[in-house]
ROTORKE-464550 format. One line per field, with one value per residue (C-alpha): residue number from 0; residue in one letter; x, y, z. Coordinates in steps of 0.5 Angstrom, whole numbers, plus 2048, in hexadecimal, padded with zeros to 3 digits. Layout:
bakol	[NUM ...]
dovo	[A ...]
east	[X ...]
north	[Y ...]
up	[Z ...]
This chain:
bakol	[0 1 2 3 4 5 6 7 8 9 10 11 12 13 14 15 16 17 18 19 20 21 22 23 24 25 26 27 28 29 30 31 32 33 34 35 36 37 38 39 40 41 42 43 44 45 46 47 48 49 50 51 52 53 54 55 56 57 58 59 60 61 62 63 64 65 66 67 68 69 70 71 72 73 74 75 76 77 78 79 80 81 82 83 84 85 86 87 88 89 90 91 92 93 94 95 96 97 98 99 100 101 102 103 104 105 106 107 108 109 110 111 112 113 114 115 116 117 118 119 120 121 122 123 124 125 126 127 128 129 130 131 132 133 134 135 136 137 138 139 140 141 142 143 144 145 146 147 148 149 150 151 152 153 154 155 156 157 158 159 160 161 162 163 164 165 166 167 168 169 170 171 172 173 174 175 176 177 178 179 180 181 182 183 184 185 186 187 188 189 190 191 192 193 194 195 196 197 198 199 200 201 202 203 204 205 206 207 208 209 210 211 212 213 214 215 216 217 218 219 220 221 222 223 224 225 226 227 228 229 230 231 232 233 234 235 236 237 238 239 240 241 242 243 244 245 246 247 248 249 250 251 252 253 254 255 256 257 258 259 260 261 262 263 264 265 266 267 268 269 270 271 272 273 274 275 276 277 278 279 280 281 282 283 284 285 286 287 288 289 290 291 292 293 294 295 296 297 298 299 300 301 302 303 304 305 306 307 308 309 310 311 312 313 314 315 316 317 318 319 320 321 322 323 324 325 326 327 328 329 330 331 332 333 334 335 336 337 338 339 340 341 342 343 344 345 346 347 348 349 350 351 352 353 354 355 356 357 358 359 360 361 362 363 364 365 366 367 368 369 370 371 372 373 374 375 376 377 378 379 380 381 382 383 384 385 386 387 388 389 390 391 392 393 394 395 396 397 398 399 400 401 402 403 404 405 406 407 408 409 410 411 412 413 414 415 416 417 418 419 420 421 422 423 424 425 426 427 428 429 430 431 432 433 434 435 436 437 438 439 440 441 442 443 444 445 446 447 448 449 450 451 452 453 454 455 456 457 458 459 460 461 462 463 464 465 466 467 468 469 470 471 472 473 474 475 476 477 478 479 480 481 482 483 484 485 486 487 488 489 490 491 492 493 494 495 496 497 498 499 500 501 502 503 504 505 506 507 508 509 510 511 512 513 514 515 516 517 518 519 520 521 522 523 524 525 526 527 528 529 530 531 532 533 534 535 536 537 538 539 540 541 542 543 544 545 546 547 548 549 550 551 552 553 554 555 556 557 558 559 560 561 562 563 564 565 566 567 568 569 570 571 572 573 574 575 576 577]
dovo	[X X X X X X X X X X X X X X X X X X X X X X X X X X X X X X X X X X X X X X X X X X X X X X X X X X X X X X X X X X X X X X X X X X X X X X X X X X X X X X X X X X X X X X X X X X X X X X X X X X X X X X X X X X X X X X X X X X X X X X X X X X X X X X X X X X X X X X X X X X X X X X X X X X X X X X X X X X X X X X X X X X X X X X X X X X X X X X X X X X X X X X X X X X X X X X X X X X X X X X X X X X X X X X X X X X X X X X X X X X X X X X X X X X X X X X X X X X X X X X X X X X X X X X X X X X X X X X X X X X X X X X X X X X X X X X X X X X X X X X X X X X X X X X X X X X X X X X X X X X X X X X X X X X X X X X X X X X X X X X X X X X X X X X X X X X X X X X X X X X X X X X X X X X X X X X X X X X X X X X X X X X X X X X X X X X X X X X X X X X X X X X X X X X X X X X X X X X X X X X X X X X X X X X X X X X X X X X X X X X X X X X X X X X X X X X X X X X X X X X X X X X X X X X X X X X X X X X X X X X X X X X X X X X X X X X X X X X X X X X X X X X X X X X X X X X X X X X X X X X X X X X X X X X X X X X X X X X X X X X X X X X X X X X X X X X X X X X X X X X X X X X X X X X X X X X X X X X X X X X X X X X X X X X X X X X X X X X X X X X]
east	[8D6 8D7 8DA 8D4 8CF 8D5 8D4 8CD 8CB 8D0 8CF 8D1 8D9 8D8 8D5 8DA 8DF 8DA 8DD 8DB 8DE 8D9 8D4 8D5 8D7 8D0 8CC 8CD 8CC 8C5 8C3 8C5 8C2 8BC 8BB 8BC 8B7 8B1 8AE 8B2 8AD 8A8 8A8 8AA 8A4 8A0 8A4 8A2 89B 89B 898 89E 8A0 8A1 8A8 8A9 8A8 8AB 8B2 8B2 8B1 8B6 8BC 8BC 8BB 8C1 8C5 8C4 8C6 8CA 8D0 8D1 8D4 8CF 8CA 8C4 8BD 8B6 8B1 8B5 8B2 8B3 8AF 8AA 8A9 8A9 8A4 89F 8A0 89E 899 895 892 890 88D 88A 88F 88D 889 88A 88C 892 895 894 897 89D 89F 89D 8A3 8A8 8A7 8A8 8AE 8B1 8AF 8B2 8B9 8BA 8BA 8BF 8C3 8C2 8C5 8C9 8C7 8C9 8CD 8C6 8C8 8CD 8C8 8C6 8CB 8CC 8CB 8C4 8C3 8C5 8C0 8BB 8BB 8BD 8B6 8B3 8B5 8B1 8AA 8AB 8AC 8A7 8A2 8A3 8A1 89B 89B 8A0 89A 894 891 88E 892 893 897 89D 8A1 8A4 89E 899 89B 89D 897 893 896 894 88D 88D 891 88B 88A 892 891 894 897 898 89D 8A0 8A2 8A5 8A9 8AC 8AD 8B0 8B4 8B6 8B9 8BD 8C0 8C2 8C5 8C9 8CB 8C9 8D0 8D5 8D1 8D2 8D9 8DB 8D7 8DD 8D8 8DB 8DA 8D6 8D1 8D1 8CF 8C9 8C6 8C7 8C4 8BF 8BC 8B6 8B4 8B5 8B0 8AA 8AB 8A9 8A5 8A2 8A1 89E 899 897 898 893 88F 891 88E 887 888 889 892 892 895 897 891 892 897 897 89B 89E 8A3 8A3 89D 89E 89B 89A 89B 895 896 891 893 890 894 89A 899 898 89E 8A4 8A7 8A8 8AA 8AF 8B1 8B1 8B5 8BA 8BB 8BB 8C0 8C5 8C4 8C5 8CB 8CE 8CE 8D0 8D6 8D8 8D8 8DC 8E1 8E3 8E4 8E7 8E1 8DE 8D7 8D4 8CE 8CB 8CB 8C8 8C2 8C1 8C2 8BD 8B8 8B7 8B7 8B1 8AE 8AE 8AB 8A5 8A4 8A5 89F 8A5 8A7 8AC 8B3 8BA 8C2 8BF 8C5 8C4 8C3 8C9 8CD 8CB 8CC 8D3 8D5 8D2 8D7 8D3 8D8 8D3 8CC 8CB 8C9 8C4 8C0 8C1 8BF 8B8 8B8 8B7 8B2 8AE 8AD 8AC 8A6 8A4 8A5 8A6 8A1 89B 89F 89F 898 898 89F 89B 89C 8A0 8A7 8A7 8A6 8AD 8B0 8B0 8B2 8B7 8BA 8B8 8BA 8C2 8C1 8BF 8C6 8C4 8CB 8CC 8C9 8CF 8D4 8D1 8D0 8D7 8DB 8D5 8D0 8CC 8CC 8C8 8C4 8C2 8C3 8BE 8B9 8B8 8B7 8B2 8AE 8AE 8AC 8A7 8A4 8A5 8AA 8A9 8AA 8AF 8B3 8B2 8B4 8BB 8BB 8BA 8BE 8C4 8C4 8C4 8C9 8CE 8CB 8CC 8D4 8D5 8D3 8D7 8DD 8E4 8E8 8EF 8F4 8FB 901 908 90C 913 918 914 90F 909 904 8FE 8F8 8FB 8F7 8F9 900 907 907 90A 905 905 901 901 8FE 8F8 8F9 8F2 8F2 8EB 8EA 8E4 8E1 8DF 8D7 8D1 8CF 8D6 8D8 8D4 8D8 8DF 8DE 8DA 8E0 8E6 8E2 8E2 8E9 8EC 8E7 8EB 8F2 8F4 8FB 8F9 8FB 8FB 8F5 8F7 8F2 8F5 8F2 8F6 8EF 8EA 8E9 8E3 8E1 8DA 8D6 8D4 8DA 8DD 8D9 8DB 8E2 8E1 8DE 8E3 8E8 8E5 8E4 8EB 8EE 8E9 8ED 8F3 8F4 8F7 8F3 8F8 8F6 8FB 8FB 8F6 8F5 8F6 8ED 8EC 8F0 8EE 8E7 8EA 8EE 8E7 8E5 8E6 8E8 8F0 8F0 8EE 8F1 8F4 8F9 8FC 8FC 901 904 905 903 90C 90C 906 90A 910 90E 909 90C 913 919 91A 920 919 918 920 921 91A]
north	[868 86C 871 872 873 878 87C 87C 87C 882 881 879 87E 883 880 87B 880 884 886 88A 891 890 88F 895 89A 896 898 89F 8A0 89D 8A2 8A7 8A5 8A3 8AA 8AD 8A7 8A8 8AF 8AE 8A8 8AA 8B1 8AD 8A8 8AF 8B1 8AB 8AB 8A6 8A5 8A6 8A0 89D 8A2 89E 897 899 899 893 88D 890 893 88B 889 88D 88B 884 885 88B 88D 894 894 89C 89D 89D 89B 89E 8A4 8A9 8AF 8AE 8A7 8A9 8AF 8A9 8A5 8AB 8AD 8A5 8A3 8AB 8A8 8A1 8A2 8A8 8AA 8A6 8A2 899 898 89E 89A 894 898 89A 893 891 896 893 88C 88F 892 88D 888 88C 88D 885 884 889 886 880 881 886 88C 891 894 897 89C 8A0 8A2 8A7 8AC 8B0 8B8 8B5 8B1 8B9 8BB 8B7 8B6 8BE 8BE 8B9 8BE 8C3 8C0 8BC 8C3 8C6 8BF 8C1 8C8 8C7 8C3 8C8 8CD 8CA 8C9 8C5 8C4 8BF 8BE 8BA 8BF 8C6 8CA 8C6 8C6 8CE 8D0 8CB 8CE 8D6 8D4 8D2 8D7 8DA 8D4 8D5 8D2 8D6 8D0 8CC 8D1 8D2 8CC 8CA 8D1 8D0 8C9 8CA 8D0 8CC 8C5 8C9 8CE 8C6 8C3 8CA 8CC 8C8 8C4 8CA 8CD 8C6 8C5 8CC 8CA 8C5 8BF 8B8 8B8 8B1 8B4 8BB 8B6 8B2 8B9 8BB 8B6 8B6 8BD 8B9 8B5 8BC 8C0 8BA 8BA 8C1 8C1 8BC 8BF 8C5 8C3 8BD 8C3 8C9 8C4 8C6 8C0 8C3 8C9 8C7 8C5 8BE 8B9 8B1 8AF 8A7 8A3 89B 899 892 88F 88F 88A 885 888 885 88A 889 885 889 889 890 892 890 893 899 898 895 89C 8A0 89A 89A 8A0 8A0 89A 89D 8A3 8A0 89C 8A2 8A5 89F 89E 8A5 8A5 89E 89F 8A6 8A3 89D 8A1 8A5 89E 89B 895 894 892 88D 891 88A 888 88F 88E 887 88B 891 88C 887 88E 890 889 88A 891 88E 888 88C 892 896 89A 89A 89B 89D 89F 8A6 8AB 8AF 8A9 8A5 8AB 8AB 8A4 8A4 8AA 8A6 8A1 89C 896 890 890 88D 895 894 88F 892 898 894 891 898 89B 893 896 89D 89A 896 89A 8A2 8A3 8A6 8AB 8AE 8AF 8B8 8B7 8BD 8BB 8C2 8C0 8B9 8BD 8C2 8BC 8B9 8C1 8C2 8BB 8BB 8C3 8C1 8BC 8C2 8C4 8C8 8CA 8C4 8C9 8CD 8C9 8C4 8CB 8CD 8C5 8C1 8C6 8BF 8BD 8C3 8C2 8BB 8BE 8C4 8C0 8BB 8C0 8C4 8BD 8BB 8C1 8C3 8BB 8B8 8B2 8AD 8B0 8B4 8AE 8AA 8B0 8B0 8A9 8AB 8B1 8AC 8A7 8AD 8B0 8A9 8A7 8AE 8AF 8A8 8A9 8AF 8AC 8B1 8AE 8B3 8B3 8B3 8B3 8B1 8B5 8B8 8B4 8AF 8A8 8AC 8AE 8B4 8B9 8BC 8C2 8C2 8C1 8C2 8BC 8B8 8B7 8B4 8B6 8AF 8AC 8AD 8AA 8AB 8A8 8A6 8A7 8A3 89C 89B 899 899 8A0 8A3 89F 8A4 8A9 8A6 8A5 8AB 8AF 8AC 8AC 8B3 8B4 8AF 8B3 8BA 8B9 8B4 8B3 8AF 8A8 8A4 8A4 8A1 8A0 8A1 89C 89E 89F 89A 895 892 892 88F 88C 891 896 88F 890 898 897 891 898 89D 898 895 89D 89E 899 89D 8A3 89F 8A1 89C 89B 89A 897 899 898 893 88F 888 886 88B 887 881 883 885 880 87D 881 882 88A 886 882 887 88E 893 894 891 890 894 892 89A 8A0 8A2 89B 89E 8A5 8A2 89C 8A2 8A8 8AA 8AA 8B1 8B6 8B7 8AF 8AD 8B1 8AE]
up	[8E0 8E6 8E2 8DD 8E4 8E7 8DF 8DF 8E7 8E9 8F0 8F0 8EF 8F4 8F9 8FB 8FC 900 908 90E 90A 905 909 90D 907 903 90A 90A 903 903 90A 906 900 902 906 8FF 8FB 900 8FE 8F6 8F5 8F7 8F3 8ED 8ED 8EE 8E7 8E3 8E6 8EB 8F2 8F6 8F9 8F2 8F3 8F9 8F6 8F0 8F5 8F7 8F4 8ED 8F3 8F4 8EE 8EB 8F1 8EF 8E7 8E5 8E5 8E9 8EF 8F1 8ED 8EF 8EC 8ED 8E9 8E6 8E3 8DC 8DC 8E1 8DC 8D6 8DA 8DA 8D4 8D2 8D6 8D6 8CF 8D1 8D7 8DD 8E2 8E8 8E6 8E6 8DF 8E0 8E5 8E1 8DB 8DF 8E2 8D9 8D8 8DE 8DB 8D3 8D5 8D9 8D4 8CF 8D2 8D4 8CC 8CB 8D1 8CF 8C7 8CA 8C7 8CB 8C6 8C2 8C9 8C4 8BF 8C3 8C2 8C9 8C7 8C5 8CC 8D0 8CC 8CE 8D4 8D5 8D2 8D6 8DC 8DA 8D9 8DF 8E3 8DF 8E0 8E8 8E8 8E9 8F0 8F1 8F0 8F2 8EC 8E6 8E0 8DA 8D4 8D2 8CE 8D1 8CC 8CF 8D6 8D6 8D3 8D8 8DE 8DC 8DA 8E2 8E5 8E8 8EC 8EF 8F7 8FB 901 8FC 8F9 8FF 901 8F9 8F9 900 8FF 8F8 8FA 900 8FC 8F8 8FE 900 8FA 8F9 900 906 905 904 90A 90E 90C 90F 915 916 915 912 90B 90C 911 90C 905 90A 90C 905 901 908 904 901 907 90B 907 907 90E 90E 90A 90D 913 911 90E 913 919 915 912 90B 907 90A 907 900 8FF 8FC 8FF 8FE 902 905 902 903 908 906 901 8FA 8F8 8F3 8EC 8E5 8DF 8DA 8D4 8CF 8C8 8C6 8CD 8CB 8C4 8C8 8CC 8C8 8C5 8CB 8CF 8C9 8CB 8D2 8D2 8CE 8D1 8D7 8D6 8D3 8D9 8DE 8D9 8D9 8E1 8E2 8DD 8E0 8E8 8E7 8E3 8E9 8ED 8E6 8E7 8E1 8DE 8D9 8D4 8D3 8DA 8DC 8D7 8DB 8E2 8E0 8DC 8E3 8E6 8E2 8E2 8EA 8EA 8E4 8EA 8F1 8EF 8EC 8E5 8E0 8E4 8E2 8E6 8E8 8E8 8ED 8F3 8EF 8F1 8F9 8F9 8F6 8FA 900 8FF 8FC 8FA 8F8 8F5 8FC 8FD 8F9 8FC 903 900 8FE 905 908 904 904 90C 90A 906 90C 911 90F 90A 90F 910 909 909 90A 905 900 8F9 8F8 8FC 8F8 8F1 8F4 8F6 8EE 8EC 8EF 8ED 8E6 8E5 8E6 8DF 8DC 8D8 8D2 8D2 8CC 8C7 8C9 8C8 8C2 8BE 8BF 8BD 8B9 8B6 8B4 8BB 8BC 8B8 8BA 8C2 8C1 8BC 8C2 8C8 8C3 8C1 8C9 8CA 8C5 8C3 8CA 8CC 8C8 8C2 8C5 8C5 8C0 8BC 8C0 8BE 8B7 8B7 8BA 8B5 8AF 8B2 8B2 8AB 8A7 8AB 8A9 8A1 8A0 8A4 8A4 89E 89E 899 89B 898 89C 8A1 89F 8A2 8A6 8A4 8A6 8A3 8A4 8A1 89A 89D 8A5 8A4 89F 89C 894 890 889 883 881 887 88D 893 897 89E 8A0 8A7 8A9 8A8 8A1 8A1 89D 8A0 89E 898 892 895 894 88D 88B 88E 88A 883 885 887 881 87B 87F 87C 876 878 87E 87C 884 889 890 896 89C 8A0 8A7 8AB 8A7 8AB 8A8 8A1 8A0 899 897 897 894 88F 88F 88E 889 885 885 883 87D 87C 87C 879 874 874 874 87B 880 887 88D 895 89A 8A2 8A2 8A8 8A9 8AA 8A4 89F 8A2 8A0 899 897 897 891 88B 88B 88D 888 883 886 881 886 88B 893 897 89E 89F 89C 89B 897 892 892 891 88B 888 888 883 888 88A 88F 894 894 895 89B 89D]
């Protein structure tokens, strides 16, 4: 019973081991972290259309949640880019920006989202993840990257714009050119300019200062703070929001407050299929993060535990005045380089800003839109690696075919399509390699037992005997293709007087290719051409030894594939010395 909580609710485990040197490497990771959280939400509830205290709610009760139910020892979880970006996207078409019904549409979509996770958690289905092939995930979110730095452009230029695709906001931002605000665009291009001047250079600079590397990663990852202090401070010093730069204005000074999602059927209707989608791209990403940072600890993690952790995470955010979450990698990687040791981090991550959101929040009134919008820029632009169209082009052309169909649809149609695409794409693409799986003919080593491809290698051949080893599980996708390439290779010589299936590989052999390969033995018992089996494994026979293609096999069954050769083929000089 003890051991079913522990696997269910992690922090039942490492809670009990916990000790003064965790408490203290887990403090300051969440100082730093929550020096780093502080502006980032706040931009990222502007990205998904939200007042910007829901960026801040939307930190607290999920770090605590996930602390309680997930498995990784440093990732962090909170608004991201990608998901503030999908939850724009979603709630721009049930509701206006601003107004009740989009923030209820927004706690909606937490609660879906969550909802939908804790089931996949539950009938453990974590696997459905690797559907979704890695060179489609790069390009989605290279070009979720670019609409996201295009979305911020017009804070950055005080201007209106509209649009959810690159066309459409492009050619928004040239219809309002004339309307460019000369402060405003002052203040973004400085503060962009700034916070990629830190991110690249403020660190090497400081370690040639002689500075500890502690105090040169804090003041490094301090930049964004740096740059809203400032800001700040010029626009409340010069009075600039008089003077038409748009700032945040008064932002409720209070814990998150207890939120109900709406329960409308036409809602979730509406709702259902980006929270799909959010869910699932959420949790890649969350995954992809998780798996990479407890592999330089050698931790490990739990893909149908972490469901559960992210789904409680966005149940907390749907009810805390939130919206929907996930492990963000760039807050997941300060807090690991923090020295973060436990979740515990998390959760004093998420006492620091439940102060903020007391105490600090007045202080962020002249904070102008246009330092917020190059906060989510410089973060997102790091995402954008168009590289993989490169490197798919020059090692699987049709990678990049499902690579460059997705950044183009992202782009072009929006989100949403964009990765319902990828998810399409992704499928496809497993389902067309599958159903054209690499069958070799191979023939024997001169003086070994080994057998290889007849046209990679110098091998003994027999015209009389075709040995084929099948080099994937065999399944209703694939099953066709089997027979229709030995009736082809069998109608090509009349000599041919032996088949062998080379099963070395084979670790499956479902019921439809069952019913394949009782086919093409009846057709070459037709042709008086004897079906063989070799090398099959010991649950693959099983499973055949059920049937009836045994019983009735024009063949026989071969532990190896030297004892088919030896039993099939006439005794020859080659196959002595063999």
């Amino acid at each position: 019973m003890i051991d079913h909580l522990r696997r269910h609710i992690p922090v039942l485990d490492w809670g009990r081991r916990y000790n003064r040197t965790a408490l203290s490497n887990d403090l300051i990771a969440a100082l730093i972290v929550t020096i780093m959280l502080i502006p980032q939400s706040l931009a990222y509830a502007m990205l998904a259309g939200l007042p910007p205290e829901a960026g801040i709610y939307a930190s607290i009760a999920p770090i605590i949640l996930y602390a309680i139910f997930g498995t990784s020892r440093a990732l962090a979880v909170g608004p991201v880019a990608v998901v503030s970006l999908l939850t724009a996207s979603a709630l721009g078409q049930v509701a206006d920006q601003g107004s009740t019904g989009y923030a209820v549409a927004a706690l909606t979509l937490a609660f879906l989202s969550g909802a939908l996770l804790l089931a996949m958690g539950v009938l453990r289905l974590g696997f459905l993840a690797n559907f979704l092939s890695h060179p489609v995930i790069a390009g989605f979110i290279a070009a979720s990257g670019l609409l996201i730095a295009t979305s911020q452009l017009k804070h950055i230029l005080g201007v209106e714009a509209h649009g959810h695709t690159l066309p459409q906001m492009l050619g928004s931002l040239f219809a309002h050119l004339p309307e460019i605000h000369g402060l405003t665009i002052l203040i973004g291009v400085s503060a962009t300019a700034f916070l990629f001047w830190t991110r690249t250079y403020l660190k090497p600079t400081l370690k040639r200062l002689s500075l500890p590397d502690v105090f040169a990663d804090i003041l490094t990852k301090a930049g964004p703070v740096a740059a809203v202090v400032a800001t700040t401070l010029a626009v409340w010093a010069f009075d600039l929001a008089g003077r038409g730069v748009s700032i945040v204005g008064a932002v409720p000074q209070s814990l998150p407050p207890f939120t109900t999602p709406s329960l409308d059927a036409d809602l979730i209707r509406l709702l259902i299929v980006p929270a799909i989608l959010i869910s699932i791209i959420g949790f890649v990403e969350s995954v992809s993060v998780a798996q990479t940072l407890a592999a330089k600890k050698r931790q490990r993690i739990d893909p149908d535990q972490e469901l559960i952790g992210l789904g409680a995470a966005n149940m907390g955010a749907a009810f805390s005045g939130g919206f929907p979450v996930t492990g963000g990698f760039s807050r997941s990687v300060v807090n690991f380089d923090a020295g973060a040791q436990t979740p515990a981090a998390g959760a004093y991550t998420a006492i620091g800003l439940a102060i903020a959101a007391v105490a600090l929040t007045p202080l962020v009134y002249y904070l102008p839109n246009a330092t917020l919008a190059a906060t989510i820029i410089v973060a997102v632009l790091s995402l954008v690696d168009l590289s993989i169209l490169q490197k798919t082009w020059t090692y699987a052309r049709a990678d990049f075919v499902a690579v460059a169909t997705t950044i183009v649809l992202t782009l072009g149609l929006g989100v949403e399509i964009g990765v319902g695409a990828g998810v399409a794409i992704s499928v496809l693409l497993h389902l067309y390699k599958t159903s054209h799986p690499h069958v070799a003919e191979v023939g024997l080593v001169p003086g070994t037992q080994h057998f290889r491809n007849i046209h990679r290698h110098a091998v003994i051949t027999d015209p009389g005997l075709v040995t084929l080893r099948v080099d994937e599980s065999l399944y209703f996708v694939n099953a066709r293709f089997l027979e229709d390439l030995i009736q082809k290779r069998v109608t090509e010589g009349c000599a041919i007087r032996h088949v062998v299936l080379m099963f070395s590989a084979v670790n499956e052999v479902d019921f439809s290719a069952l019913e394949s390969l009782e086919a093409i033995n009846r057709r070459l018992r037709d042709m008086d051409v004897g079906l063989h089996l070799s090398e099959v494994k010991g649950p693959v026979m099983d499973r055949l030894n059920s049937s009836h293609l045994i019983r009735d096999l024009n063949g026989q069954v071969f532990l190896s594939q030297y004892d088919a050769w030896k039993s099939l083929t006439p005794a020859s000089p080659s196959d002595a010395a063999a």
